[in-house]
C-alpha positions as CSV (number, residue, x, y, z in Angstrom):
1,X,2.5,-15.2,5.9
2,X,-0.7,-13.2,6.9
3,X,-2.3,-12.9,10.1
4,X,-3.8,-11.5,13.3
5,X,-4.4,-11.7,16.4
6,X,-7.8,-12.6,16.4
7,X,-6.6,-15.3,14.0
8,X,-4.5,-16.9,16.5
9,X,-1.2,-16.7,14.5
10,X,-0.7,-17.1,10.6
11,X,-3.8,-17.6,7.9
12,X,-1.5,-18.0,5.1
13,X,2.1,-19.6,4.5
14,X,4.8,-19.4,1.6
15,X,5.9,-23.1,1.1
16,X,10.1,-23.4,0.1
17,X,9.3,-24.8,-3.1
18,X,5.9,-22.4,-4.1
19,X,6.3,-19.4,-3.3
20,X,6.0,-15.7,-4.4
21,X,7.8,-12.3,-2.9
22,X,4.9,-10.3,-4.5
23,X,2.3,-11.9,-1.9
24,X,1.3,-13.4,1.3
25,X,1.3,-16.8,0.8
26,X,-1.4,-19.4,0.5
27,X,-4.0,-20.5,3.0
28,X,-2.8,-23.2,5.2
29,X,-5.3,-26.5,5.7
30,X,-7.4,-25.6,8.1
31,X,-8.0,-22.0,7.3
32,X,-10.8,-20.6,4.9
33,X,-10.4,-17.4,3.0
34,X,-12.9,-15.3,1.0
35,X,-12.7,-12.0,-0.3
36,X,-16.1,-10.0,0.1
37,X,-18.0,-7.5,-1.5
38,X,-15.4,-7.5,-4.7
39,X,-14.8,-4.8,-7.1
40,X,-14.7,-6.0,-10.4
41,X,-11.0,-6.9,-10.4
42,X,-11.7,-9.4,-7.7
43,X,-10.4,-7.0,-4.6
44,X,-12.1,-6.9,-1.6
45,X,-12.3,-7.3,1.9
46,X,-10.7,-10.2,3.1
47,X,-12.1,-12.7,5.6
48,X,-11.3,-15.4,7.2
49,X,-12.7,-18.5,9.3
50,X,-11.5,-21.7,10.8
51,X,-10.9,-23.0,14.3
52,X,-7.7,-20.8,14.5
53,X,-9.9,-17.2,14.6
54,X,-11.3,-16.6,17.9
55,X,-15.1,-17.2,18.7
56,X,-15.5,-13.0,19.9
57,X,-14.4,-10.4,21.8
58,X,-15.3,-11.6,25.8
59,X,-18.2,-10.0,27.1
60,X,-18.7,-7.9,24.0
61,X,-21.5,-9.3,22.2
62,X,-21.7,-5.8,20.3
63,X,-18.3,-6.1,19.1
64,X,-18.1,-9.2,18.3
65,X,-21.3,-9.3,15.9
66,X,-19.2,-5.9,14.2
67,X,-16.4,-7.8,13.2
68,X,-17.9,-11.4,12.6
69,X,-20.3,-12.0,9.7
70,X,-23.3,-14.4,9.4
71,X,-21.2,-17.0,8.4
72,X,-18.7,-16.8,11.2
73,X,-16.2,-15.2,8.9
74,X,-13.8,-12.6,10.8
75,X,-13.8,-9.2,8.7
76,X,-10.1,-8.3,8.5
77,X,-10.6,-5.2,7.9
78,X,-7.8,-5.6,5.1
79,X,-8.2,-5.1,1.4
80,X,-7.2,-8.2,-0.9
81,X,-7.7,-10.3,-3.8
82,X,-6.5,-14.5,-4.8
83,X,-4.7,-14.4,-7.5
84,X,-3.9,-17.3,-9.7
85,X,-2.4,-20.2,-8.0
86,X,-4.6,-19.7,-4.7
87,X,-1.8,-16.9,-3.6
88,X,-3.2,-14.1,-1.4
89,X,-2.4,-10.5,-2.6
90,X,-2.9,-7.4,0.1
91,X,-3.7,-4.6,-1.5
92,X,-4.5,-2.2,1.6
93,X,-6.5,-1.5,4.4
94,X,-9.8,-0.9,3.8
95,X,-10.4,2.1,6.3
96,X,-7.6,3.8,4.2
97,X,-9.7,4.5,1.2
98,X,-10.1,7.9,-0.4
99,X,-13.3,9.3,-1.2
100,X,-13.4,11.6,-3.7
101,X,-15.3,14.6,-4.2
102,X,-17.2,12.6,-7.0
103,X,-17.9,9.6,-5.0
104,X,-14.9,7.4,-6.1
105,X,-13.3,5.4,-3.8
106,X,-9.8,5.2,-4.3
107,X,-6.9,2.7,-2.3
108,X,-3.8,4.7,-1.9
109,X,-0.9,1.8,-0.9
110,X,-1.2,0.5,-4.4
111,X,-0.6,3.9,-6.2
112,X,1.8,5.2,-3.5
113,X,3.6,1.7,-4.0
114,X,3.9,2.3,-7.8
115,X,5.2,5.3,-7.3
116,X,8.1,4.4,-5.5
117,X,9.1,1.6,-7.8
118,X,8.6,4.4,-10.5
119,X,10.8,7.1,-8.8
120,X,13.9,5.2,-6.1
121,X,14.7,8.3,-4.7
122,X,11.3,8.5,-3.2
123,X,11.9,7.7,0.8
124,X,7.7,8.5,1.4
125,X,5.2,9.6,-0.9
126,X,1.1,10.3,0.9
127,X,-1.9,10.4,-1.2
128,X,-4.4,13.2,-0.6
129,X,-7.6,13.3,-2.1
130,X,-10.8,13.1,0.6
131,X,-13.5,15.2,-0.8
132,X,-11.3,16.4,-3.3
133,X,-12.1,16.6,-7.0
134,X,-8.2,15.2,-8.2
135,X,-5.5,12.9,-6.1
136,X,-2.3,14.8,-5.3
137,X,0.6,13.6,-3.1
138,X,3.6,14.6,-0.6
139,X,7.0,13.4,-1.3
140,X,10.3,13.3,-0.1
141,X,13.5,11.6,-0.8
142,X,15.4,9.4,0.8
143,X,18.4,11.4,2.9
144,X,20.5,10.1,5.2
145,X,20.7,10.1,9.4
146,X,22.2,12.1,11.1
147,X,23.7,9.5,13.6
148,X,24.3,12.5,16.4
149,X,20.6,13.2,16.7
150,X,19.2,10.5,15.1
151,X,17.0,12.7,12.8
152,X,16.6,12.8,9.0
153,X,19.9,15.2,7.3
154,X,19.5,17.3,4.4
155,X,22.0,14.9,2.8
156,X,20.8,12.6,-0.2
157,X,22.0,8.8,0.4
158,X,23.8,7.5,-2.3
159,X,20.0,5.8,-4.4
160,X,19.0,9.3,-4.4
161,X,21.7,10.7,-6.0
162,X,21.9,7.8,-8.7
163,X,18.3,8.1,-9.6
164,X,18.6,11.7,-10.0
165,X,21.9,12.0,-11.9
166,X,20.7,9.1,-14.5
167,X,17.1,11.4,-14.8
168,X,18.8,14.5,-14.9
169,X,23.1,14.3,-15.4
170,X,23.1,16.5,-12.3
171,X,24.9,15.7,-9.1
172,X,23.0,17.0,-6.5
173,X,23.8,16.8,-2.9
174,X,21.4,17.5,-1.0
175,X,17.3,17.8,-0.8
176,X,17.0,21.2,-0.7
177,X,19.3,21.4,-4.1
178,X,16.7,18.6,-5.1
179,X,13.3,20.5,-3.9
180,X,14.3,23.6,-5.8
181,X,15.7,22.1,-9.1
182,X,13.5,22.1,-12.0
183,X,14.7,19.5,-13.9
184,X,13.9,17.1,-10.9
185,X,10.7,18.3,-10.8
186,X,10.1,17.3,-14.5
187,X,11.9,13.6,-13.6
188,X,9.4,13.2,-10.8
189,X,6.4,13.8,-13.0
190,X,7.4,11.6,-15.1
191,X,7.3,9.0,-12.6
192,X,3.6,10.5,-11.6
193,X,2.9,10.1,-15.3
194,X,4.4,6.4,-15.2
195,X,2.2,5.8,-12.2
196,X,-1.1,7.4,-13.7
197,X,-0.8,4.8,-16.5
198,X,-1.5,1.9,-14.0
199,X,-4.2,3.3,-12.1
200,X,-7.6,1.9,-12.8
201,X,-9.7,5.1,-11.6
202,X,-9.6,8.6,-13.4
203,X,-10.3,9.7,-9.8
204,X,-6.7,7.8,-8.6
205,X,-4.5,10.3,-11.1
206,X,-2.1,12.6,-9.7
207,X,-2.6,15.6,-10.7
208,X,-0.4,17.7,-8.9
209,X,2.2,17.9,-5.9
């Protein structure tokens, strides 16, 4: 389901027998959706109007005509696109973009999502890339908690060590044995070069970490 609080509760729903994992749901009766301003694979900014969304911000006539168009449609402020069947696909905030050195605008939750389906080991991966001529990215694997302090150890959790003994044969321990090993290295830019493949934008490739 997708929604906000300005929308009162949920926009969208995932019906029992109609459904899909890969999105957030379809808009209930009721509830009108439109993407604006859309790039030309139909992403854009998702709005939304009905008697659910609120009528503005009280006693904040500024602020209200900021996030309300001229059609009474409440910018979410989110990134989307409907894809077939009517189902509603989020794609990433739109403050979050990436502006490039060269002007292109480039959405980092899809890549950084790709990536990790790419490489399982990967815990977190962050895009860089404002004002910058190429995208690169920080990484780090997935390590298990230390459940004295809480905190992240230096110990790989058991996906870790799978992904990297079936990319490499080694059995690795620990992230540190991980960081420094080259033939991780080469396994995780493979995964870059897996990712780069499904990136629109010559602007969106990784280039380096």
């Amino acid at each position: 389901m997708y929604g906000l609080s300005e929308t009162t509760g949920s926009t969208t729903i995932s019906f029992p027998d109609k459904f899909s994992l890969a999105h957030a749901g379809e808009q209930i009766d009721g509830s009108h959706i439109k993407i604006a301003d859309q790039d030309e694979k139909g992403q854009g900014e998702i709005r939304v109007a009905g008697r659910h969304v609120m009528m503005g911000y009280l006693k904040n006539e500024e602020a209200t005509r900021d996030c309300i168009d001229e059609f009474g449609y409440f910018k979410t402020g989110d990134q989307g696109r409907i894809d077939k069947g009517g189902y509603l696909k989020i794609t990433g905030r739109i403050k979050e973009l990436i502006i490039t050195a060269g002007g292109e605008n480039v959405a980092p939750v899809p890549i950084e999502d790709n990536f990790k389906e790419n490489c399982p080991a990967c815990s977190n991966i962050m895009l860089l890339g404002e004002n910058r001529r190429f995208m690169s990215a920080l990484i780090t694997f997935k390590v298990d908690i230390d459940m004295t302090t809480g905190l992240p150890s230096l110990n790989l959790t058991p996906d870790s060590k799978k992904w990297i003994k079936a990319e490499t044969g080694l059995d690795l321990k620990t992230s540190e044995e991980a960081c420094s090993n080259q033939k991780v290295k080469e396994a995780i830019m493979k995964s870059v070069n897996s990712t780069n493949a499904l990136s629109v934008s010559k602007a969106a490739h990784m280039k380096k970490f």
